[in-house]
Structures are given as C-alpha cells and as structure tokens.
N, C-alpha and C positions, 0 to 999 in steps of 0.2 A: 504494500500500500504506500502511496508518496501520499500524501498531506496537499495540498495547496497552501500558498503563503497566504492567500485572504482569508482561511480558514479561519474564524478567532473562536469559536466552542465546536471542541468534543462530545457528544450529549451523553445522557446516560445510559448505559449498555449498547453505546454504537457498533462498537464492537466483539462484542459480548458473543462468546459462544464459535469462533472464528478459529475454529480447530486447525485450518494450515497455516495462518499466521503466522510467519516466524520472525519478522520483525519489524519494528514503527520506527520514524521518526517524526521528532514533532516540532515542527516549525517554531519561529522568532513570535508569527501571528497567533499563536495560540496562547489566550488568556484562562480559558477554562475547561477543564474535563469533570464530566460527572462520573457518578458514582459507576462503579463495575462497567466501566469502557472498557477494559479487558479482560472481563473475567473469563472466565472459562478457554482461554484460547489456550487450549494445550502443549501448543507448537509454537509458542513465543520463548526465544530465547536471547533476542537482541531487544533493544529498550535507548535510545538515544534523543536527548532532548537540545535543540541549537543550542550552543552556548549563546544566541541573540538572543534567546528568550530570559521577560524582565521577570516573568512571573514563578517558572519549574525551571528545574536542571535534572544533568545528572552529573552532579558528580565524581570527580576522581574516578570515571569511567565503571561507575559502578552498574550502568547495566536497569538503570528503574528510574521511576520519572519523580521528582523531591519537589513539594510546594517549598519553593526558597524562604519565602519568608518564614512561615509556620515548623520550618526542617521537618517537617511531615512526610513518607516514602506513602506517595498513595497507590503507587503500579511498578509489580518487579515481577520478576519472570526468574526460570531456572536459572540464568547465568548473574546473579544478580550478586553482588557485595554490597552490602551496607554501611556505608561511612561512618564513622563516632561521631559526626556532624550531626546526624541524623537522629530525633528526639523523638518521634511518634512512627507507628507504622498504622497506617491507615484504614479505613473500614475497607473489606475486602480487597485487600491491597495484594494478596498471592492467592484468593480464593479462585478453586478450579484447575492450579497448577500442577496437572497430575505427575508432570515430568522432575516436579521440585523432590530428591531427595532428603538433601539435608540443611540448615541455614545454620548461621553462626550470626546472633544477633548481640553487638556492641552493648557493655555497660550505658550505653547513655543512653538508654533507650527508656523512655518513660512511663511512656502507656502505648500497649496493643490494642488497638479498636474490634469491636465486634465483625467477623467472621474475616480476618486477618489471613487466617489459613483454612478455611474452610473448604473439606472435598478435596486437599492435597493428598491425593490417597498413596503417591510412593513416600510421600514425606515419613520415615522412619525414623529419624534422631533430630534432636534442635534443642538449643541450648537455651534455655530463659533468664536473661538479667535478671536485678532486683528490681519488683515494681508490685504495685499494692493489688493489684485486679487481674483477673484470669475473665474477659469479659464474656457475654455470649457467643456461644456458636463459634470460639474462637477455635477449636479443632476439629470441631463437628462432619463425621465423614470422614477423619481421616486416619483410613482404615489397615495401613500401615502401619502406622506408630504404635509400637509394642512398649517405650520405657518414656518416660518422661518425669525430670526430676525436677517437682513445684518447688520454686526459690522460698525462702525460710523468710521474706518481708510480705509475701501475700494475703491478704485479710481477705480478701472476699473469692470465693469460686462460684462463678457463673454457671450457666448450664452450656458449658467451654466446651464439652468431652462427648456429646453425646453420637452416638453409632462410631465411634473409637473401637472398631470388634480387635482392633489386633492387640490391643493392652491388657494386661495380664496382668498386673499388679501396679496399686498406686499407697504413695506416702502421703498423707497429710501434715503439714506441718504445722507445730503447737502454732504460731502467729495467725494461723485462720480464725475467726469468728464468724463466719457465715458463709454455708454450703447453698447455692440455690435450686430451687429445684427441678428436680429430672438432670443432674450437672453429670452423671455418668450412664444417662438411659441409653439401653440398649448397647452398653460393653461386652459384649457378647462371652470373652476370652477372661471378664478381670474375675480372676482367682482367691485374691489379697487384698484387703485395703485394711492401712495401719493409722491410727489417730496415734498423732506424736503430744496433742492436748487435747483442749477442752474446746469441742465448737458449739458459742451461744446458741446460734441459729440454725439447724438445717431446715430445707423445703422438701417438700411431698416427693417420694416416687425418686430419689438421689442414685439409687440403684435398682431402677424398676428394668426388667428384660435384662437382668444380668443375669442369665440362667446357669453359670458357671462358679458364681460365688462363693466360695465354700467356708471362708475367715475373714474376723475383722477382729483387729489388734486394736487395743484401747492399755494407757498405760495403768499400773497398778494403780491404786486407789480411785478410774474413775469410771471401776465397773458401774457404779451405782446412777452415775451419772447420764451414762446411755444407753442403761436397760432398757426405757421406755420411748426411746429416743424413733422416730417413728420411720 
C-alpha cells in the first residue's frame, strides 16, 4: 500500500483485517489514525513513519508507528522494538498479530491499554515491567502463552487472561487487591494458581471453564480467608 501525501486521516479499522499486508508507510500528511487501523493484519512486519511527520514517528527504527507527543506505540507488528522513549503501548496496538512471538517491553513503560495483545496466538513468552494494571482483554486469545510472570507492583487484574488455553499455571502476587471478573475464563490448561497474599476483591466466575484446575495455593494463615471466597 503507498499512502498518498494528501492523505491527513487513517480511519478506524481501514485496514483492519488485511492479512497480506506486509508493510505501511505513512506519510508527512498524516495527522490521525484510528483505533485498530491495523489490527488483524497478520502479515505486517515493516511499520515506517516519514521522519516529516509532526504528529507519529518511529523511532530509532523500531518498526511501529509512536504518537510523539503522548510517546504512546499505538501500531507495531512482529518486527517491532520498543524504544525506552516509549511510555504507553496503546489500545490494541499488536492485537491480531499472530506472527508476534515474543516482545521485550522496556522498564519505562507505564501502562498497557486494553487489548494490547489480544489474539496474539504465537505470542508464547513476554516480559512485563513494573506497572499497576493488567487491563482488559489484554491477552485475551492468546492461546500460546503457556508462563507469564505478573510483576510484584500490580494491584488490579483485569479480565486480561481470558481463553489463554495454553497457561498452565499462574502466580498471584501479595500487591494484588483486586481480581476482576471472568480474569482467567476459559484457561482451559491452568493446572495451579498460587495466592502469594490476601486479594480484597475478587469478581464472579475468575476461573469459570477452567476445566483442568486441580490446586490453588493460599499462604499459611489465610486458609480462612478464602474458604468462602467465591
């Protein structure tokens, strides 16, 4: 696809869905893209934004398109590196990238927007900075990933996890206070889940379709705590 330079918006899901895709560039004239302009194209693996442009970049050739000002990566594709520049990853920003193995996401990274990675189904390993929210549907579908290890500053888990079939055990850790619910529906694989503390709040149905469950770890003294825990 060429762009044209009188182009000035990408709309929403223009390109959406765009399976031979394999890669954009996006013009000096481009001020705005909506939401999941690229999602789903599974065969994007180039990402290049003019250095003319006042609005996105990319970056130290990193491969994904960066609102400059906000340092927000709203669109990245399998070949994509993330800058330490880089502060937010955006609402569906690798959602659909089935070809995305693995990413290495920079300590600076603040907060993951709701369905970040959603449906990245080879996505098998990724690493999580420290940051306080695991939002919705943030790995939802993504039916590779077998381990993932929740950073220890997390307080809230979303309903992030769900149809995650290839996970097979998860760690909670003590700094959670609130599970939302359905946050691991339909884990088909998870085996184990261990509470390292006390969570104030869980929501309805947290492991509902996990037909494989077999243990949940809670530390000494707070059997009593989530006997009735629902």
């Amino acid at each position: 696809i060429v762009i044209g330079n009188s182009v000035t918006k990408i709309g929403e899901r223009a390109f959406g869905g765009c399976t031979g895709l394999t890669s954009i560039d996006i013009p000096d004239s481009v001020t705005e893209i909506g939401v999941k302009a690229f999602e789903d194209c599974t065969g994007l693996t180039s990402i290049v934004v003019s250095k003319g442009n006042t609005k996105y970049d990319s970056r130290e050739d990193c491969n994904a398109i960066i609102e400059t000002k906000s340092k927000t990566l709203i669109a990245g594709c399998k070949g994509t590196i993330i800058p330490e520049s880089v502060k937010k990853i955006g609402f569906s920003a690798f959602a659909g990238c089935h070809s995305l193995t693995r990413l290495d996401l920079p300590n600076t990274i603040e907060i993951i927007d709701d369905r970040a990675f959603a449906d990245c189904t080879g996505l098998t390993n990724i690493f999580l900075p420290s940051f306080e929210e695991l939002k919705s549907w943030l790995f939802s579908g993504c039916t590779g990933l077998t381990n993932i290890e929740i950073p220890i500053t997390v307080k809230v888990i979303g309903n992030a996890f769900t149809g995650c079939t290839g996970l097979t055990r998860i760690r909670i850790p003590r700094s959670v206070n609130l599970i939302d619910d359905t946050a691991f529906q339909g884990c088909t694989s998870l085996s184990v889940v261990e509470f390292m503390g006390k969570v104030e709040e869980i929501g309805e149905g947290i492991f509902s379709e996990c037909d494989h469950l077999s243990k949940i770890l809670v530390p000494a003294g707070l059997a009593d705590f989530y006997k009735n825990r629902p």
